[in-house]
C-alpha positions in Angstrom: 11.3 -1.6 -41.2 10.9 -4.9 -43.0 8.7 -7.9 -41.5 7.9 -11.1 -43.2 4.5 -11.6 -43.9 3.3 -15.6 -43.9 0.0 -15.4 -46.0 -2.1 -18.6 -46.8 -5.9 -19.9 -48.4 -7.9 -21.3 -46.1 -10.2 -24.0 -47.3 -13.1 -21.7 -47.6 -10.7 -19.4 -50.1 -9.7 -16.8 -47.8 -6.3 -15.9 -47.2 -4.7 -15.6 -43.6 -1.8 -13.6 -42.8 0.8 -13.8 -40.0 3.4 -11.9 -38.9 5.8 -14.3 -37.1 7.6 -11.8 -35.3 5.0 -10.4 -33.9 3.1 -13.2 -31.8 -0.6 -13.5 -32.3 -0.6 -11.2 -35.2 -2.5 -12.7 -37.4 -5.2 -11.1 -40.0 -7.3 -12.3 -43.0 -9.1 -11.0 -46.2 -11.3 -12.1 -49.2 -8.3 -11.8 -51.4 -4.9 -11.3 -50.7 -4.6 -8.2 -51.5 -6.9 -7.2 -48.6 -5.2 -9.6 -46.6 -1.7 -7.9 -46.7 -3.7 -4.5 -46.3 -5.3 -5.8 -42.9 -2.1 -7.4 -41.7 -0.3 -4.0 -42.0 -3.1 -2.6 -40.3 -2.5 -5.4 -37.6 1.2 -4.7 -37.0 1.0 -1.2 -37.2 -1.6 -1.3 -34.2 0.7 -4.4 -32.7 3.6 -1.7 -32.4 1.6 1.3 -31.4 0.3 -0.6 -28.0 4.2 -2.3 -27.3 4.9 1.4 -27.3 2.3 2.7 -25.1 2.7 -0.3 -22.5 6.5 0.1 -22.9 7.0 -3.3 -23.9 10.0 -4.1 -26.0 9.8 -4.6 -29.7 11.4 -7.7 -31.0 14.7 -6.9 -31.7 14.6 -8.4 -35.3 12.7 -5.3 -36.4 14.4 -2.6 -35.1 16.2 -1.1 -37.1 
């Protein structure tokens, strides 16, 4: 499963990531590297509780 990952610096230097497939999945780190590492984290949990409410996931990422 392949997601595209938005990540940006803030002015204070952090960098925020967003999954735009995934609404209101955002996430943030020091560096960027922690950032994507946290957003993963973030989607991952995102998909576990569509599943458990039995909510769709967004037909863009299944696959």
């Amino acid at each position: 499963m392949k997601l595209r990952i938005i990540i940006e610096q803030d002015e204070e230097g952090n960098f925020v990531a967003e999954c735009p497939t995934l609404p209101g999945c955002i996430s943030q780190g020091k560096t960027r590297a922690e950032a994507v590492a946290n957003i993963k984290d973030a989607v991952k949990g995102y998909l576990e509780s569509l599943k458990k409410h039995n909510e769709p996931i967004p037909l863009s990422i299944e696959e």
